[in-house]
Each structure stands twice: as structure tokens, then as C-alpha cells.
C-alpha positions as CSV (number, residue, x, y, z in Angstrom):
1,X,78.4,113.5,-63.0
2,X,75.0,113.9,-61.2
3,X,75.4,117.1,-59.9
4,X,71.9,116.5,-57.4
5,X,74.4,113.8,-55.9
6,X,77.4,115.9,-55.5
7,X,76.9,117.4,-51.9
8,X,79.8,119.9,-50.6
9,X,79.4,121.9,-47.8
10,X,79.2,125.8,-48.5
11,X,82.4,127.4,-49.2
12,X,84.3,130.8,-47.7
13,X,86.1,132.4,-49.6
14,X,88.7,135.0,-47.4
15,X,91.6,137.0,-48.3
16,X,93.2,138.5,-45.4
17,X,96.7,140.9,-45.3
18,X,98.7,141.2,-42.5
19,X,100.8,144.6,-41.5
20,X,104.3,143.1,-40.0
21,X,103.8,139.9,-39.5
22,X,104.0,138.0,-36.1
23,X,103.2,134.4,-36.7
24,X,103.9,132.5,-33.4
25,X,101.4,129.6,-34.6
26,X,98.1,131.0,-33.6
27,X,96.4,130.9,-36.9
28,X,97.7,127.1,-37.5
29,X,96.3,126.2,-34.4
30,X,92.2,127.9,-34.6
31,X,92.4,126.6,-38.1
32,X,93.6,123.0,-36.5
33,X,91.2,123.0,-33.9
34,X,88.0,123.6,-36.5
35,X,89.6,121.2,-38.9
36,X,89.9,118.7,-36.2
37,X,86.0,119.1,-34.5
38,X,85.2,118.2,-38.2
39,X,83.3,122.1,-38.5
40,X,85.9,123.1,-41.5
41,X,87.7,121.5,-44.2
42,X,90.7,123.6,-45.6
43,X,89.9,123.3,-49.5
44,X,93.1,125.6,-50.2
45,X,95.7,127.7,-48.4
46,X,97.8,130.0,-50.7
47,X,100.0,132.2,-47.9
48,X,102.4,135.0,-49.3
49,X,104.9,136.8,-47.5
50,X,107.3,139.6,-48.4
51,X,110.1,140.4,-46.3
52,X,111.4,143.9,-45.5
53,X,113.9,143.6,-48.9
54,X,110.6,142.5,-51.2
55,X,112.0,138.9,-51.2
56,X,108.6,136.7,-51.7
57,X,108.3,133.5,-50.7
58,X,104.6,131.4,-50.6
59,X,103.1,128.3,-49.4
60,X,100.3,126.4,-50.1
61,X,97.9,123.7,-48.0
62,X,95.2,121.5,-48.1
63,X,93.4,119.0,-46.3
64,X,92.4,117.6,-50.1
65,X,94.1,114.1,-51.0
66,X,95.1,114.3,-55.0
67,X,92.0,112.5,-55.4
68,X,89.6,114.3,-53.7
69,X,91.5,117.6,-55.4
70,X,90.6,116.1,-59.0
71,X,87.1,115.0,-58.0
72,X,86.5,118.8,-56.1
73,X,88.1,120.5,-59.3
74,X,85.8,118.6,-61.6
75,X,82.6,119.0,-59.3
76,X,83.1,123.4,-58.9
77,X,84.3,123.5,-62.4
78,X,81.3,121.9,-63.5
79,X,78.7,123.6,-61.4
80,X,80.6,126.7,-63.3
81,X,80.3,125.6,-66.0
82,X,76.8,124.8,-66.0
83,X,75.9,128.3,-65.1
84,X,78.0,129.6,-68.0
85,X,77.0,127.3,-70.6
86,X,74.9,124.4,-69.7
87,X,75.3,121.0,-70.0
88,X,78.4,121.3,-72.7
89,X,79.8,123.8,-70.1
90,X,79.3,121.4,-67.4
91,X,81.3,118.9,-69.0
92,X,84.5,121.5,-70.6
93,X,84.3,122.8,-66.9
94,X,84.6,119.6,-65.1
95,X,87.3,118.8,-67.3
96,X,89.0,122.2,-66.4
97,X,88.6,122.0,-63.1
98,X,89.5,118.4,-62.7
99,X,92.8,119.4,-64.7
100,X,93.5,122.4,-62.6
101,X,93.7,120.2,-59.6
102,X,95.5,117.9,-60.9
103,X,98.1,120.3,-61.7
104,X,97.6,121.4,-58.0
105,X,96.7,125.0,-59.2
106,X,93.0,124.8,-58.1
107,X,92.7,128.2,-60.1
108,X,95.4,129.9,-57.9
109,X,98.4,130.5,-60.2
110,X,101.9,131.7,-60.0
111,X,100.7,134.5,-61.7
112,X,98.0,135.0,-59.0
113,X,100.9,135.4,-56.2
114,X,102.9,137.4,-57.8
115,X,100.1,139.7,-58.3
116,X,99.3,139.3,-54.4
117,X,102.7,139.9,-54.0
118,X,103.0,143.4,-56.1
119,X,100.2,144.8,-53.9
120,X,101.4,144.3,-50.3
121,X,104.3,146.3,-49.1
122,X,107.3,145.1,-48.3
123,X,107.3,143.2,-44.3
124,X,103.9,142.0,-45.1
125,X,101.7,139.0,-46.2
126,X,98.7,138.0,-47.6
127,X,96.5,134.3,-47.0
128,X,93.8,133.5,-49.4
129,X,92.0,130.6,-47.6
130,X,89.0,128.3,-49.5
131,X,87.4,127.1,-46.4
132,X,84.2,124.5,-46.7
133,X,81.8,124.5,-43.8
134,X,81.2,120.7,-43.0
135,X,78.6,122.1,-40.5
136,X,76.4,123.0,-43.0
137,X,76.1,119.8,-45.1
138,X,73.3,118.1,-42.8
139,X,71.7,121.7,-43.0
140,X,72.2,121.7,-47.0
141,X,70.8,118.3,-47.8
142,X,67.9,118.7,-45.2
143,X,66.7,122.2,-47.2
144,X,67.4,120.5,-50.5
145,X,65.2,117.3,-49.3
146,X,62.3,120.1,-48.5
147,X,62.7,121.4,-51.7
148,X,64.0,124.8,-50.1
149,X,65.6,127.0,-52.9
150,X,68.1,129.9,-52.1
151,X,66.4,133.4,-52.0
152,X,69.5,135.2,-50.6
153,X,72.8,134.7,-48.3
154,X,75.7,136.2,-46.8
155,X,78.1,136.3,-44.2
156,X,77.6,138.8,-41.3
157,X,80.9,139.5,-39.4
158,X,80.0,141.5,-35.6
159,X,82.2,144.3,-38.0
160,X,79.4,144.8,-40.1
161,X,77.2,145.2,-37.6
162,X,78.5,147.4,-35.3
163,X,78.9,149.2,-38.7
164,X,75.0,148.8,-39.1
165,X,73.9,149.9,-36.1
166,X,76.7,153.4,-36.3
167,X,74.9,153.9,-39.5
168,X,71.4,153.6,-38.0
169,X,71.9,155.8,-35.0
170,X,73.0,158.7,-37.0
171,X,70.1,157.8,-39.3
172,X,67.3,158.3,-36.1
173,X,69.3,161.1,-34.6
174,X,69.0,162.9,-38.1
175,X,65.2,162.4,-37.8
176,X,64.9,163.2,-34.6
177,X,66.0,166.7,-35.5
178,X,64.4,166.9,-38.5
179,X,61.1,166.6,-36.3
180,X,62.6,169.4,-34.0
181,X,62.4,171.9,-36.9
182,X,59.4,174.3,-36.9
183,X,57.2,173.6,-39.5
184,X,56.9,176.9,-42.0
185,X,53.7,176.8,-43.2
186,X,53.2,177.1,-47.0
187,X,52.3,180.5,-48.2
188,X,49.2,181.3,-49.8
């Protein structure tokens, strides 16, 4: 596989609970709607839900054919596996992934639900969502073309900024009053 060729769009990763559960559709259809305007692919969709006895039950999606789940397994398992161990671990991790897929587990187990399951409370559920962002590919392959390399990245959510700028005001408000405090001159 030539991995300069293999050309996915950056991938979000979220885990989200939710505290009694009220699903009238609403999620199916923002998820729809950015599937459909071509900005997201769903990559995988493991939902859990407990009901008030602790009776589990999941689900699982994907926009992925079988095909395109073997070829996706094989391409992240390899790009693993050559940052683990080269080009050997590029090849045992394209075979992992593309056998992961192919057993529809894409790395998210029964084991891994039941685990999600044991830590939410009863009435609740959990979604782990893989979502690539088809937006970005143009943006990827123009950097890549420029011979950009990646210095740093992350995802800002307005959260984390209002969180930011809390933290920053009490930061200049505890300078300000620091510069309100007489200087004591040092004895001599």
C-alpha cells in the first residue's frame, strides 16, 4: 500500500453520555444532514443504552460498505503500525486492521461495551462516534502538495473558550491587584 496515496480526511474521535435519555430523532437528523452536504462521513457509530433495570442493549452504524471497512481497517492499521514498528508494522497492522473490519469490530469490541456499559448508571447512554471530516481533504492534499508538515492541532469547542477567557480574567484581575499593593522597600 502506498501510504502517500491513501488520502482520508481527518478523523474525530467523540465519546458523549447522556443523563436520561430523550431521543426524539434529533441527533439522527444533524448527523444526516452533514452526512448528506458531503462535510462528514460516519466511520463508526457504537451507541449504548441502559435502561432504569441495567438492561443494556447497543447499536452500531456506518456509512462504510464492507469494502471500504476492510480497505479503511487496513489503511489506519497500517499508518499504526508504521509508527509502532515501521515498515514490518505497517504490513502486521494493515493486516489487523483489515481483519478487524472485516469482522465488523473496527477495534470496538463487545468487551469495549460492556465496559461502557459498567460505567454509566442505570437510565443512561453512551455514543462513541468515528467521524471523518470530508471538508478537509482538499485542505489535506493542498498542504501535503506544499510540502506543509504538521507542527500542532486540535479541536477548540466555544466550551473551552469561554473556559479560556474565565481563566484569563481572573488571571489580569489577580495582576491588577498585585500592582495595587504598596511596594515595601527592602531594608538595608
Amino acid at each position: 500500500m502506498d501510504m502517500a496515496k491513501v488520502l482520508y480526511g481527518p478523523m474525530h474521535l467523540l465519546v458523549v453520555g447522556f443523563k436520561n435519555p430523550d431521543f426524539h430523532g434529533q441527533i439522527r437528523r444533524a448527523l444526516g444532514s452533514a452526512m448528506e452536504a458531503g462535510t462528514v462521513r460516519l466511520i463508526d457509530l457504537r451507541f449504548v443504552y441502559k435502561d432504569a433495570d441495567g438492561n443494556v442493549s447497543s447499536m452500531e452504524a456506518s456509512q462504510l460498505s464492507d469494502e471500504e471497512r476492510q480497505r479503511f481497517g487496513a489503511a489506519v492499521g497500517a499508518l499504526m503500525g508504521l509508527g509502532a514498528g515501521g515498515v514490518e508494522g505497517a504490513r502486521r497492522g494493515a493486516e489487523a486492521g483489515a481483519t478487524a473490519a472485516a469482522h465488523r469490530t473496527f477495534g470496538m469490541t463487545e468487551e469495549n461495551v460492556r465496559r461502557i456499559s459498567d460505567a454509566i448508571p442505570n437510565n443512561s447512554a453512551a455514543a462513541v462516534f468515528l467521524i471523518e471530516h470530508l471538508w478537509a481533504k482538499d485542505l489535506k492534499e493542498a498542504l501535503r502538495d506544499a510540502n506543509a508538515y504538521l507542527i500542532a492541532e486540535g479541536i477548540v469547542t466555544p466550551e473551552a473558550l469561554v473556559m479560556a477567557g474565565a481563566a484569563l480574567e481572573e488571571a489580569v484581575e489577580a495582576a491588577e491587584e498585585e500592582e495595587k499593593k504598596p511596594m515595601v522597600a527592602p531594608a538595608q
